[in-house]
N, C-alpha and C positions, 0 to 999 in steps of 0.2 A: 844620510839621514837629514830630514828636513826640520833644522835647528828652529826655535822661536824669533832670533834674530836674522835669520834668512827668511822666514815667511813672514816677516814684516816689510824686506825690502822687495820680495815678489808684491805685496801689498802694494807698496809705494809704485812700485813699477808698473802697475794695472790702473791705478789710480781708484783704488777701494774707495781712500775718505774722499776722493772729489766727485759724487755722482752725476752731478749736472750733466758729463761727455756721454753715459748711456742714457740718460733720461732727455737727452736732447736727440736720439737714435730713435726711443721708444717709443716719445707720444705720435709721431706722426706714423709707424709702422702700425700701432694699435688703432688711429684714426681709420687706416688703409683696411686694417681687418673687418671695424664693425661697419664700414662703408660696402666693402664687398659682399659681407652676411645679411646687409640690413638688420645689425642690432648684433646682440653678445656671441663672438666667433664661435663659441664653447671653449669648454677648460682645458681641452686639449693645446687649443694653437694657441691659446692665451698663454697659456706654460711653454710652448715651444718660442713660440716670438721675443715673450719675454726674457725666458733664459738664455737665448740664443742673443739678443741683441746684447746682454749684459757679457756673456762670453766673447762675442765678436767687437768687441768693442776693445775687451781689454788684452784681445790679440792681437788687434790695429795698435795697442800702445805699445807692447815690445818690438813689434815691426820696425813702427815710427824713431821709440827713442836708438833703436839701433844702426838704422838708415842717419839720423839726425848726428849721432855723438861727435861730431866732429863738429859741427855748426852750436850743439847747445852748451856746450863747456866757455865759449864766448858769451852769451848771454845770460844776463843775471838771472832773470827769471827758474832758468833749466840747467844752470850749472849742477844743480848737484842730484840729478836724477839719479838714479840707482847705475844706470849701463854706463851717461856721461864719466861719474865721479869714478867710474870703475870699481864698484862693490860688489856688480853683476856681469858675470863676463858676457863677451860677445852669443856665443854659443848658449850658453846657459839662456839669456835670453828668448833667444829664436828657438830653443825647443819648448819653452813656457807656452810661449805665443801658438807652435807647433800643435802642441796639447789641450791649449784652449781652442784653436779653429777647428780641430778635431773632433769634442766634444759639441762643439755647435751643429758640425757636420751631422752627427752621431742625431741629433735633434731633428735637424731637415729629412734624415731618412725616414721620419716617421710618418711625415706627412702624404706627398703623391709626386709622381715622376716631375711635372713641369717643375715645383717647386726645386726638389734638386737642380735639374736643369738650371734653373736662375741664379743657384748658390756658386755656380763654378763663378759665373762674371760675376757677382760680387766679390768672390775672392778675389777675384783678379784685380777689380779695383781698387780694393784695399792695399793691396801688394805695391801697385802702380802708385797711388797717392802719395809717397813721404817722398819720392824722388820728381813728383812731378814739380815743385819749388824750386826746383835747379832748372829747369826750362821753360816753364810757362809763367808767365808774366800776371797771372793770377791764379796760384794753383787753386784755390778757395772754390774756385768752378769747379776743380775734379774731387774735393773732398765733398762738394753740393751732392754729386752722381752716389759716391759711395755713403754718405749715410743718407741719401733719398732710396737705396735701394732694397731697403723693406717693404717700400708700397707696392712692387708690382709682384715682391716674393710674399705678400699679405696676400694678393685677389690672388695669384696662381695655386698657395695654398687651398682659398676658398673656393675659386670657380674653375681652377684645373686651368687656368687662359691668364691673359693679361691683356685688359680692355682697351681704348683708349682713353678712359679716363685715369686709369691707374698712371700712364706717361703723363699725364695733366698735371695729377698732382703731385707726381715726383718734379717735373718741370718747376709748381709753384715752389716745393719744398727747398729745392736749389737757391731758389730766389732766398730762402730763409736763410738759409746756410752761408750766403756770400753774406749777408747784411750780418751776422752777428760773428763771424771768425774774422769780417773785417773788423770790427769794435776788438777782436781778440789781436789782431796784427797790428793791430794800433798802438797796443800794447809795447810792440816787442821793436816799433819802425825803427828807433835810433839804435838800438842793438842791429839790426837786421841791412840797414844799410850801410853800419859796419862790416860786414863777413859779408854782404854781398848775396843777399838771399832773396828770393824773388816771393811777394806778397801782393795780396789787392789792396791793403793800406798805402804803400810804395808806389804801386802804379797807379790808381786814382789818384794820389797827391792830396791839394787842396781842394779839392772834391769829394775827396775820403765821407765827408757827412752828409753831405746831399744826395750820395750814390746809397749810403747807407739805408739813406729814409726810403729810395726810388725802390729798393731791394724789399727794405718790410713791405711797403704796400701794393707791390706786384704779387707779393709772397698772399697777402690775404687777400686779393681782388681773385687770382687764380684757385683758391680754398674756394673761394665763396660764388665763386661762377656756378659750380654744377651742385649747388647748394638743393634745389630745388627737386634734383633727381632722389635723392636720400634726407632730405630732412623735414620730416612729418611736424613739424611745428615749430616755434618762433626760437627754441631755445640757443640753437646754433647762429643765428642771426645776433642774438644777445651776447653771445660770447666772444663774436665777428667783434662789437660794440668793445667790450673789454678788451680784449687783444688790441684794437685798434688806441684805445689810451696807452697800456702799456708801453707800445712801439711810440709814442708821441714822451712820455717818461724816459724810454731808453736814449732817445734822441737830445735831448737834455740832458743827460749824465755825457756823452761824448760828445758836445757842441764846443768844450773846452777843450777837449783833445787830453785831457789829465789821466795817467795812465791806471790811476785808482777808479776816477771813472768811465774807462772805457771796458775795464777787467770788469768793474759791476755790474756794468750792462750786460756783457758778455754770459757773466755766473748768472745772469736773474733771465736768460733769456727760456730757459726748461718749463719755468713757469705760464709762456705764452704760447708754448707749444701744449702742455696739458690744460690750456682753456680753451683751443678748439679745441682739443680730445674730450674733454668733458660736456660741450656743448655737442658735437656730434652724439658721443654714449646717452644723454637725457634726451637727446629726440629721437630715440626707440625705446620704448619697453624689454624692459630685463626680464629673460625667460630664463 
């Protein structure tokens, strides 16, 4: 029987109260959808993408913290996760995780063949990602791949294909993803070169900020390249404008390296992912 004190620590284990990690999944997935519809996907995939990134999201955290439990009981930060502290067993976890990738699955079928198709290798790179920090010297690149891989299961959804602009903008989305999980591994560097844990904070070094900034604005020079195929007026240009402050704000909160401000940067970064999304949705008309 599923106690109210155990579905609070399934809670904690998905990471309920922190939305920022699906809403940093979502806006660029939902940019990908009204990109490939030219305007609002309908309510169908809007409900499927949406539910599905929030489910897949919170199956990649039992994964994670269960792959991880050995490395976060060392660090302050993740000490006292639900699987680390041992309040959720092993098992227990990976069938949660189980349950919810199941349920996302259960969502993809509704759509059309390719799209399943595409859901298998993002499984797989979800699966692959928490062990890729034991050998790659920036795993942040392969967590880039796996939450960029909504955009090309967003066009195959819509157009049955996956174009090449759909790899464009997963390509720039990566770029996004290296620049703000670095602000997040910044975080964790003196912890993490304790235990020996392989990050792009750690490997860039003293370059950590300047790579950061080269990352945001690769991230919006590639958004904004094929701007001109899909956006019927000035609005997404204006949003390119705000986003682009943002990212010059974020870069001042981690110029001091202070780990309060590189986690704010990190938590505020969802917000400049849903100002292109929002600048995209305003340059089509809501049908």
């Amino acid at each position: 029987m599923l106690t109210r004190g155990k579905l609070r620590l399934y809670l904690d284990l998905i990471r309920w109260n922190r939305p920022a990690g699906w809403l940093l999944l979502l806006w660029p997935t939902l940019s990908a959808l009204w990109i490939a519809a030219g305007g609002f996907p309908g309510w169908h995939l809007l409900a499927v993408f949406t539910l599905g990134t929030i489910l897949m999201r919170s199956a990649g955290c039992c994964i994670n913290d269960v792959a991880d439990r050995e490395f976060d009981r060392h660090v302050k930060r993740t000490a006292q996760r639900p699987v680390t502290s041992g309040r959720v067993g092993v098992k227990e976890a990976l069938v949660l995780g189980a349950v919810l990738a199941l349920a996302a699955f259960g969502l993809v079928l509704t759509t059309n063949t390719a799209t399943v198709a595409w859901s298998f290798a993002a499984l797989a790179i979800t699966l692959v990602y928490p062990y890729a920090k034991r050998f790659v010297s920036m795993p942040q690149a392969v967590l880039g791949v796996a939450f960029s891989f909504g955009i090309p299961m967003a066009f195959a959804a819509v157009q049955g294909r996956v174009p090449a602009l759909a790899w464009l903008l997963l390509l720039g989305n990566l770029f996004w993803v290296l620049a703000y999980d670095t602000e997040y591994a910044m975080v964790d560097r003196d912890d993490d070169l304790r235990i020996g844990m392989k990050t792009s904070a750690i490997t860039l070094g003293r370059f950590d900020v300047a790579a950061v900034t080269v990352f945001y604005l690769i991230y919006l020079a590639i958004w904004l390249y094929p701007s001109v195929e899909w956006s019927s007026n000035a609005m997404y240009i204006i949003a390119s404008g705000v986003a682009l402050v943002q990212v010059i704000w974020h870069v001042t909160l981690i110029r001091e390296r202070s780990r309060d401000g590189c986690f704010k940067a990190f938590r505020l970064n969802h917000w400049l992912g849903f100002t292109l999304f929002a600048g995209i949705a305003l340059s089509y008309p809501f049908l």
